[in-house]
C-alpha positions as CSV (number, residue, x, y, z in Angstrom):
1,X,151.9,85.8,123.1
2,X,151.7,83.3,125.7
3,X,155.7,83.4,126.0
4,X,155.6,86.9,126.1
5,X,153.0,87.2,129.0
6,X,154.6,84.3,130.8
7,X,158.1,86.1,130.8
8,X,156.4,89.4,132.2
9,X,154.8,87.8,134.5
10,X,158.1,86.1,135.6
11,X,159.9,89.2,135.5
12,X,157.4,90.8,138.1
13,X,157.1,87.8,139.9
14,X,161.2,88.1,140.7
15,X,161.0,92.1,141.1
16,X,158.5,91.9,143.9
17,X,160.2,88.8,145.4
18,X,163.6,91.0,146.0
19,X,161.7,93.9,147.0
20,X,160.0,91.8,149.7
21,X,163.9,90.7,150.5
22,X,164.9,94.2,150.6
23,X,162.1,95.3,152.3
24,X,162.3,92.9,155.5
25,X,166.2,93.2,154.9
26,X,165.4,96.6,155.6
27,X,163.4,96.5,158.8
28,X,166.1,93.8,160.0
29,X,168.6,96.1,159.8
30,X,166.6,99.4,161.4
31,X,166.7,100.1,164.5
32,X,163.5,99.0,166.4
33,X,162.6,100.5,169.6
34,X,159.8,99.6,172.5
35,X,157.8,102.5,173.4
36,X,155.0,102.5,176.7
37,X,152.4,104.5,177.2
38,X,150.6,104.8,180.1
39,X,147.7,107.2,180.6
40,X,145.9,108.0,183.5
41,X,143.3,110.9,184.3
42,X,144.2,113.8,187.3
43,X,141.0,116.0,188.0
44,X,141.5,119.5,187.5
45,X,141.0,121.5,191.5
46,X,143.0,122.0,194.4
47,X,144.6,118.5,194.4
48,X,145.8,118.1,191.2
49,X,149.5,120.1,192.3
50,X,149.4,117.8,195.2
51,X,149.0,114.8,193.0
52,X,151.9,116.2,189.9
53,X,154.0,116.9,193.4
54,X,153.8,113.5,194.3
55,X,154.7,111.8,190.7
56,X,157.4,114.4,190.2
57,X,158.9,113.1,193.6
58,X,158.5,109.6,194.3
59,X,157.2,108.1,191.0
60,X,159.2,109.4,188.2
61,X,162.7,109.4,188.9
62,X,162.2,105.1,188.6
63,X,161.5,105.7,185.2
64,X,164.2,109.2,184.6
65,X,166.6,107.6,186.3
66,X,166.6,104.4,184.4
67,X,169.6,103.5,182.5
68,X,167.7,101.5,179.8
69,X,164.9,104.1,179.2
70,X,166.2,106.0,175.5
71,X,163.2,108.7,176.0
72,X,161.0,109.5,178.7
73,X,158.0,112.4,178.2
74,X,155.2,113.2,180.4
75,X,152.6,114.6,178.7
76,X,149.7,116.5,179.6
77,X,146.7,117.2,177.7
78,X,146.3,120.8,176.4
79,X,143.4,121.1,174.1
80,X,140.7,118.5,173.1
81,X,138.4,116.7,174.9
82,X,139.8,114.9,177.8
83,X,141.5,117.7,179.6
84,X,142.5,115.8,182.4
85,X,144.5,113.0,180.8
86,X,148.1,112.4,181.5
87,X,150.0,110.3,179.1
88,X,154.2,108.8,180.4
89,X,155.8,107.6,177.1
90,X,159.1,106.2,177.6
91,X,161.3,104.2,174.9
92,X,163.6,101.0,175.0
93,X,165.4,99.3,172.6
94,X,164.1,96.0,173.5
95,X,161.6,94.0,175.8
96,X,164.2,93.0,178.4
97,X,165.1,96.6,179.3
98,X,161.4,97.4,179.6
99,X,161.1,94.0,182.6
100,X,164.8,95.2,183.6
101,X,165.1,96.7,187.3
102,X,166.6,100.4,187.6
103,X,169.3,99.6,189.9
104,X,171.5,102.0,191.3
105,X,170.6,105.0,189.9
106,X,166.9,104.3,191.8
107,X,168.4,102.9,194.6
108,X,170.9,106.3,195.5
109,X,168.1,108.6,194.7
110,X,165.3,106.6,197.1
111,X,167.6,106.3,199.8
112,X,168.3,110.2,199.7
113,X,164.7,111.0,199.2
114,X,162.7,108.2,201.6
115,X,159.1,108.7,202.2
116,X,158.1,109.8,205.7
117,X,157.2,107.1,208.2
118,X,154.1,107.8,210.5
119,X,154.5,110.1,213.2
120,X,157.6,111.6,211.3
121,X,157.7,115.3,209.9
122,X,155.7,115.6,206.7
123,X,154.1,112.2,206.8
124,X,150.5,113.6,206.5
125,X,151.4,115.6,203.6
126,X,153.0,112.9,202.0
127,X,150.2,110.4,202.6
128,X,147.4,112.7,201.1
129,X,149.7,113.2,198.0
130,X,149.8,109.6,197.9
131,X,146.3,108.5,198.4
132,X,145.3,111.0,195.9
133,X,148.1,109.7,193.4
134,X,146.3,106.4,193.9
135,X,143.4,107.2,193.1
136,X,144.2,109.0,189.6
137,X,146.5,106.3,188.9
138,X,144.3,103.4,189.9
139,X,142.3,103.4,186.5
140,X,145.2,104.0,184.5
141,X,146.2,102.1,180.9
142,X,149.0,100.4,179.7
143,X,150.3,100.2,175.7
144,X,153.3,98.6,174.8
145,X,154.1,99.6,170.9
146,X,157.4,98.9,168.8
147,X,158.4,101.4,166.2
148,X,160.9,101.6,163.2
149,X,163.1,104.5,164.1
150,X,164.3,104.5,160.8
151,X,160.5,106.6,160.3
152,X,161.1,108.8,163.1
153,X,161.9,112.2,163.6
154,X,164.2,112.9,166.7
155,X,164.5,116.8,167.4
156,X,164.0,118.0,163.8
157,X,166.3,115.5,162.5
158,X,165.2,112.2,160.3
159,X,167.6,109.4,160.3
160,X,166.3,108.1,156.5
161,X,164.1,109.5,154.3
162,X,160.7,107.3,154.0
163,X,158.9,109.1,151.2
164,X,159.9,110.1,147.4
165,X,163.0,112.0,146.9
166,X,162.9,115.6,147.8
167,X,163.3,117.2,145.0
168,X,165.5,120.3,144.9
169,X,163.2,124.1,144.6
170,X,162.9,125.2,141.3
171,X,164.8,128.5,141.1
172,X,162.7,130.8,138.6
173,X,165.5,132.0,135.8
174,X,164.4,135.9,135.8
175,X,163.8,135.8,132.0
């Protein structure tokens, strides 16, 4: 008896051991990517098109232009409770390209779209979108998560299948 329950007990002991092998061979091998997530609040009135004006112009294309963001999506809330949240997720595959400068994709785009100076054309329209971009952005968070996209789904498609094995529709006989 003892035999018997010390060889089952070895047996299970060296199925979970390559499991566990398998299992961080696994994540070694999938591909990992960075995601951040910034959310900040823009009140709902006049100003908000001023503010979305602003970010669509001078604050976004750092992060669209980017040649190490994977992903970018600016969200903005539709239903629930905090109606006036606004959430940037952008992916990398690593930590470096997230600290990495944009370069010249930023630097061509900036010097074809510079911000008014004061006194030139447009300057007070484009400090008031700025101030009030300031202020929504002022309180805003910052999330850095890392996620196995071996688990994702990308635009319908799943690169591998996490749960049981589909198993194929039962097709009724007609007897």
């Amino acid at each position: 008896m003892r035999r018997t329950t010390l060889g089952a007990c070895t047996c299970a002991l060296a199925i979970l051991m390559s499991f566990g092998y398998a299992q961080a061979q696994q994540q070694q091998d999938s591909p990992m990517r960075y995601v951040t997530v910034t959310t900040f609040e823009v009140p709902y009135g006049p100003d908000r098109p001023k503010m979305m004006a602003f970010l669509n112009e001078y604050f976004l294309p750092g992060i669209q232009l980017h040649p190490d963001v994977r992903n970018f999506r600016l969200l903005t809330h539709v239903w629930g409770s905090d109606g006036m949240q606004v959430i940037m997720e952008a992916e990398y595959d690593n930590w470096a390209d997230i600290e990495a400068e944009c370069g010249k994709p930023c630097d061509d785009y900036f010097d074809q779209h510079v911000a008014p100076k004061v006194g030139e054309d447009g300057y007070a329209e484009y400090q008031e979108m700025s101030d009030l971009f300031n202020v929504a952005y002022g309180s805003h968070t910052d999330e850095i998560y890392l996620t196995n996209m071996n688990r994702a789904m990308v635009e319908g498609k799943t690169p591998n299948w996490v749960g049981p094995t589909p198993v194929a529709p039962v097709v009724a006989s007609g007897n």
